[in-house]
N, C-alpha and C positions, 0 to 999 in steps of 0.2 A: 100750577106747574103743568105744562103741555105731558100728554099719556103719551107721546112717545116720541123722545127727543135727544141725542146722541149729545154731548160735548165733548169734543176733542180737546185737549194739552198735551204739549210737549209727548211725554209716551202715556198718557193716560186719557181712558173712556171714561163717559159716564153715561149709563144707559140708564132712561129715567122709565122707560115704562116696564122695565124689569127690576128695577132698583138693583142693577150692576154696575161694580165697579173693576174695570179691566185693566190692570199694568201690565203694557207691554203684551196686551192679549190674551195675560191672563188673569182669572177673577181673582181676587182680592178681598177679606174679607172687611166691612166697614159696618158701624152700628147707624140705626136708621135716621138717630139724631144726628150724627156725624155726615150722613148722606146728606140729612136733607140744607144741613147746615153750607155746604159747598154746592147745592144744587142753589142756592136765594144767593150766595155770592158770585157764583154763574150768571146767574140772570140778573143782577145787576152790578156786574161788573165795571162799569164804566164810572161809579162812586163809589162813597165810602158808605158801607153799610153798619146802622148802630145796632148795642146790643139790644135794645128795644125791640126794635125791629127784628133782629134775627129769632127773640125772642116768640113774637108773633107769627110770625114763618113756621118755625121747628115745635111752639108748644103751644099751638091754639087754644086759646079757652082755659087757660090752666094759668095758674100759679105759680112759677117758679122761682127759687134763687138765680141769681144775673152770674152766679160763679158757675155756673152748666154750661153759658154760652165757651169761655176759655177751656174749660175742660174739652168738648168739643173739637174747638180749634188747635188744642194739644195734641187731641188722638191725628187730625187731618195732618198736622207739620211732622209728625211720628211716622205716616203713612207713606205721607207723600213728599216728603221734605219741606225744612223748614221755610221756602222762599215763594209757596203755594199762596199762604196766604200774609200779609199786613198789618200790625197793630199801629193803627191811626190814633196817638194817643189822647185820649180826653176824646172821643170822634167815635170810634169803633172797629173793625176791619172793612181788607178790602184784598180783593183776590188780586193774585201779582206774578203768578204764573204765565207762563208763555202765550199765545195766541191763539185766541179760542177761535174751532171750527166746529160749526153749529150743523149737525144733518139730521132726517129723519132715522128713526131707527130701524125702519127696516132696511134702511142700506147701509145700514153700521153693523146691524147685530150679524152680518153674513162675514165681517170682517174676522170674528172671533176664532172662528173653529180652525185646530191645527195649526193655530199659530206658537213658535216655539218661543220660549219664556227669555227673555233679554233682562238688562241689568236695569232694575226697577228704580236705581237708587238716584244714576245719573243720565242727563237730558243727551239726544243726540245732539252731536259739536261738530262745526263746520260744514254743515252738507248743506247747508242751505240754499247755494247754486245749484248742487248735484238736484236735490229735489225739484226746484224750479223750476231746471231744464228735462227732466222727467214728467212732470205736470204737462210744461207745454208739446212736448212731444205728443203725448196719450192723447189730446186736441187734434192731429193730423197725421196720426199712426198708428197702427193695430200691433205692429209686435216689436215691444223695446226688449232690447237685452241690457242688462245689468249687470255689467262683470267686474271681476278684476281677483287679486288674490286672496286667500286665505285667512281670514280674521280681519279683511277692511270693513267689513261693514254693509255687506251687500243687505243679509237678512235685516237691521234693524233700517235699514233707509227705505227698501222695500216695504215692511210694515207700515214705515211711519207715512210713505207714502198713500198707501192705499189708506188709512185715516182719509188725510189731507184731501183726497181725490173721491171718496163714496159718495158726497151728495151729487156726483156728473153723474152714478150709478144707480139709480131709483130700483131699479130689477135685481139689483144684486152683487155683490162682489164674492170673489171666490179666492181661498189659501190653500194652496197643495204645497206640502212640502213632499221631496223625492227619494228625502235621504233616506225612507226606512225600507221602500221600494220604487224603485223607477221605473213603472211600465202603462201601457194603456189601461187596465182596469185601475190602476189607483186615479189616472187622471179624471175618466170616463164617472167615475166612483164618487169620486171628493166633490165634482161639479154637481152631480145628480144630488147626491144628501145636501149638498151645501144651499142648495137652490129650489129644495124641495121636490124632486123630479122621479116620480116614479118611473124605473128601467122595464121593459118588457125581458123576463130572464131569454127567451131565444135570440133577439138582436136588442143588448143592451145599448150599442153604438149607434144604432141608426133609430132607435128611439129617443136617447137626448139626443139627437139631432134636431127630429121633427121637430122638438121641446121648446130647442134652442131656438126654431126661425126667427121668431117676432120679440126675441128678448135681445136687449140690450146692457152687457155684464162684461166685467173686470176681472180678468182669470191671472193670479201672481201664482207663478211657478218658482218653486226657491229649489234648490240643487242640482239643478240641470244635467249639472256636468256627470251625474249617475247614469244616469239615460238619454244619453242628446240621441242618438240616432231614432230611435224609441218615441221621444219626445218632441222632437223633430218632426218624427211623422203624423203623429196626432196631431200634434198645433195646427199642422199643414189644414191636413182634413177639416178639422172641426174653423178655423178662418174661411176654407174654401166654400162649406156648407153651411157656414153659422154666422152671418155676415155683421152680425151683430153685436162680435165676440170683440174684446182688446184682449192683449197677452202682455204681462211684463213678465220675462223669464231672465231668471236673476242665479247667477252660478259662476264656475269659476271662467266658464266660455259659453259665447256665444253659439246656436245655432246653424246658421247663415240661412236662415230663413228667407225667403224673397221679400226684398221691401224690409227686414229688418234692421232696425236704427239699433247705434250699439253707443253705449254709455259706458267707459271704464272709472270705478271708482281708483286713485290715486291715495298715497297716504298725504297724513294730513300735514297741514304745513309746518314748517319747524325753522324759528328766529335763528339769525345768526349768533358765535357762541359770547360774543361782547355785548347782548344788548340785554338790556337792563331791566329787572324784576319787573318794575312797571310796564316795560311794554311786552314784556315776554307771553303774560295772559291775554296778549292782542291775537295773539297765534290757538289755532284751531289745539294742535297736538300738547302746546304746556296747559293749555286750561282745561283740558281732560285730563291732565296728569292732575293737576291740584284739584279737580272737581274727584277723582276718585278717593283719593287720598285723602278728600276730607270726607267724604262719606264711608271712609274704612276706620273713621276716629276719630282724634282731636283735629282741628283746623292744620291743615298743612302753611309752617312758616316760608312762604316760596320770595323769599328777601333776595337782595343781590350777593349773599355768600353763598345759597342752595340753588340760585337760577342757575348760573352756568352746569352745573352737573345734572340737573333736570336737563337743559336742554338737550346737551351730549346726548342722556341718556334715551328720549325722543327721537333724536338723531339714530343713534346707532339702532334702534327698533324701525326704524325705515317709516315713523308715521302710520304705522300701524295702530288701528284704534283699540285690536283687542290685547297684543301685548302693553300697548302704552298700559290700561285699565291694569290690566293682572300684574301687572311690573310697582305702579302706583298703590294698591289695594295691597301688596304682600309691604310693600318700607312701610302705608302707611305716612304717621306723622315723624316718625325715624331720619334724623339726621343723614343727608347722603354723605358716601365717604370724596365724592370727588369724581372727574370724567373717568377718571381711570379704574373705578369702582365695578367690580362683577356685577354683570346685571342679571337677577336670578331670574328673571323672567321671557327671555331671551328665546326659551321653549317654553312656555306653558300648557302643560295638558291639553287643554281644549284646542288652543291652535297645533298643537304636536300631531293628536288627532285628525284635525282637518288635512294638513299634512299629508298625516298617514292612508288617509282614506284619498287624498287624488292620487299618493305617491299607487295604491293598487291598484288605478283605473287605469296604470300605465301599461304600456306594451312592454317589454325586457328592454327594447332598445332605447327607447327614451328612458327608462328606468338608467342606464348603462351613464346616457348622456349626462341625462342632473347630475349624475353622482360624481360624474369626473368635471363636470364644471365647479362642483365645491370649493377644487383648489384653486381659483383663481381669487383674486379681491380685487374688489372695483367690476369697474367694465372691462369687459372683454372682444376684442375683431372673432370678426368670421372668419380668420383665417387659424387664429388658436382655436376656436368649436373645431374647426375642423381634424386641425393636426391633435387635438386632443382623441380623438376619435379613429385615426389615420393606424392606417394595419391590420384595423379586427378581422378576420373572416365573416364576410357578410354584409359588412357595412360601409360600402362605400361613401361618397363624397354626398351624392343626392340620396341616401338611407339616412345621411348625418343630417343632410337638410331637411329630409321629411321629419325627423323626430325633433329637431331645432323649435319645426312649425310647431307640431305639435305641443311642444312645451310650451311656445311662446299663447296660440290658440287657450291652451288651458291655464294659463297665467303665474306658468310657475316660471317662467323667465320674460324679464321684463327688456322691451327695446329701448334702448336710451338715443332718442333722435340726433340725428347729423350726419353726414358724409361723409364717410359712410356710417350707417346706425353701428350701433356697438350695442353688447348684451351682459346680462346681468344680475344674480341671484339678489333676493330680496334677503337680511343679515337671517330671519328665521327660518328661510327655505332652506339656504347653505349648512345653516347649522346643522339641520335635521339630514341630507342633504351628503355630508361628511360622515353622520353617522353610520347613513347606509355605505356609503365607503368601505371605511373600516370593517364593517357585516360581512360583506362581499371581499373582504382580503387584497384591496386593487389600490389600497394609497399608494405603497410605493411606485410602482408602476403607473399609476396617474402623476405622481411627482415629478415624474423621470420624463413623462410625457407633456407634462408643464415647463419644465424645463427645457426642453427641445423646442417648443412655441413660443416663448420668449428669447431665445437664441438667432430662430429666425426671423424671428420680429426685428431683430435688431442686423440683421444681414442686409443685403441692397436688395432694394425691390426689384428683382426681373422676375416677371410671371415665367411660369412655366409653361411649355408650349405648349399642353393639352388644356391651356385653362384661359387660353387667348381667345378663341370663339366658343364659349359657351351663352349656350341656348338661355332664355329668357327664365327668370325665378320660379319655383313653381309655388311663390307667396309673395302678397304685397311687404310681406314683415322681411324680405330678405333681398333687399335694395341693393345690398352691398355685393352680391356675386357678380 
């Protein structure tokens, strides 16, 4: 067995000259027989391996009973789920897990630290594009952003990416997450420990610099959106002066870094509600719902009397991967009642949380804005945001537009393209969204102001005279003024 040699699957590491095992980043505990028994199936992966032989592999020189080898393979499908590994019957196993990527482990083991723990149980589903086109970006770009909303999945595509991408990384890769603090000493900080870098305590910054000249490393930024201006400024610096540096900063907005390439995660795709059990797990969004669902229990029966309510229920969660999960994981193997059925999952904690945490990075006026876009369903014109918003003291027409941006920028409002684009809360934004509403004592008068914007929605279109020569957008996301 090579002293130090990384395999990558699906969400799991295997660090062979540590003898670690990493899900989702983080360690995991495994017995050394069980290790070494997935490290000889690793390495010869490409057949079937007998008990014999694993035999020889895991108990050199020794004696054993042949019923050690399945015991083994018990504990690995207990760990890692049952489709890890094969029984070739009368033959032996044979590993059957996802696509192995083979790296040195000094550019794997930099992957580890500070990575936050994800759901160990099932594989990431449908990003396959997203990552690819991430890969090949990081080839001819120094700093990708990785955005999009709330529970899509930014953090585990990012992880799985940096896997996928550490053997281009020989010097090192690097994980700062921002959510506990977003400033230059945590960035400054997490690169120097991660990379081994002693700071000189009077100019900590312009000593990783020096550090940094002649290395060539992979810096993933995950929660941007705590710190962009902040974060913003660092990346600048440390690209201007560290020429050797890549950035994927992964949050609910981009940057605008110069030269930053931007990648929005989308939710995931979701069949039409007639098509039938068999082809319904052809879709990214039901075969995460049945993948969690059976890893919360017995095998989920996803036939053609539970497909259509499955789908709905995908549907109405907007393709979101982490409400799908926590939606999936609470029925379970539990019969659905139907499309019409409460979906209790609709807020989940954790995404209620994420939420909550961009709903505070807001200003009062975009605060103001989300909460009275609740009442709408569907898509929405720029001209209801606006008369939504129409009369407060202080917030004009372009006060309505800048916080527009600004929502749209931080991804709690989605543009739905066309001529003109129209806008749009995601079913868990709104939810959450309505609540602050209510908080704030403004349904009725946001009702009343809905009402008035669907009234003259439906009146003859004559612009009004102050609104015939206006000056040019102050955002590409607002086509339609």
């Amino acid at each position: 067995m090579p002293p130090a040699t990384c395999y990558a699957f699906d969400n799991v590491e295997l660090l062979t000259g540590e003898r670690r095992l990493l899900v989702d980043g983080q360690p995991k505990p495994v017995g050394a027989r069980a290790f070494q028994v997935l490290v000889t199936l690793l390495e010869q992966r490409d057949r079937v391996v007998s008990k014999d032989e694993l035999l020889d592999a895991v108990w050199p020189n020794l004696v054993v009973e042949q019923n050690n080898v399945p015991v083994q393979i018990a504990a690995l499908r207990k760990l890692l789920g049952p489709s890890v590994v094969s029984t070739v019957p009368g033959r032996g196993y044979k590993y059957s897990g996802g696509p192995v990527r083979t790296t040195s482990a000094a550019a794997s083991a930099t992957a580890a630290p500070a990575r936050p723990a994800g759901d160990t149980a099932v594989p990431l589903v449908g990003r396959s594009a997203d990552l690819r086109r991430l890969a090949d970006l990081l080839t001819t770009h120094r700093a990708i952003a990785l955005t999009g909303p709330g529970g899509i999945g930014k953090t585990r595509v990012a992880q799985r990416l940096l896997c996928d991408v550490a053997h281009r990384y020989p010097q090192g890769t690097v994980w700062i997450d921002l959510a506990p603090a977003g400033d230059e000493v945590t960035i400054v900080g997490t690169i120097a420990r991660t990379l081994g870098i002693e700071l000189r305590p009077d100019e900590p910054f312009e000593s990783l610099l020096h550090a940094l000249q002649a290395k060539h490393v992979l810096v993933i930024v995950d929660h941007v959106e705590v710190a962009p201006d902040e974060t913003a400024r660092t990346v600048q610096v440390l690209m201007r002066r560290a020429p050797g540096l890549s950035f994927l900063l992964s949050g609910q907005m981009c940057l605008r870094l110069r030269d930053e390439q931007v990648v929005r995660l989308g939710g995931l795709p979701v069949p039409e509600a007639s098509v039938p059990a068999r082809d319904a797990l052809d879709f990214p969004a039901v075969a995460l719902y049945a993948a969690h669902a059976r890893a919360a229990g017995e095998p989920f029966p996803l036939d053609d009397e539970h497909v259509g309510a499955v789908v709905e229920l995908c549907r109405r969660l907007d393709g979101i991967p982490l409400a799908i999960g926590l939606a999936a994981s609470r029925r379970g193997a539990q019969p659905l009642a139907g499309p019409d059925a409460e979906a209790p999952s609709t807020r989940p904690r954790s995404l209620r949380q994420a939420l909550a945490r961009s709903h505070d990075l807001l200003a009062e006026r975009e605060r103001k804005l989300l909460r009275r876009l609740s009442v709408f369903e569907g898509d929405v014109p720029l001209s209801a945001v606006l008369r939504i918003m129409a009369g407060d003291d202080g917030i004009d027409t372009w006060a309505t537009l800048d916080a527009l941006t600004e929502l749209v920028d931080r991804s709690l409002v989605l543009v739905v393209p066309g001529e003109p684009p129209r806008y749009r809360l995601l079913a868990c934004t709104r939810h959450f969204a309505t609540e602050q509403l209510e908080l704030a004592g403004e349904t009725t008068d946001s009702l009343r102001r809905h009402a008035q914007a669907l009234a003259e929605a439906d009146a003859p279109a004559t612009p009004a005279p102050d609104t015939v020569q206006r000056p040019a957008p102050p955002s590409p996301h607002l086509q339609s003024v």
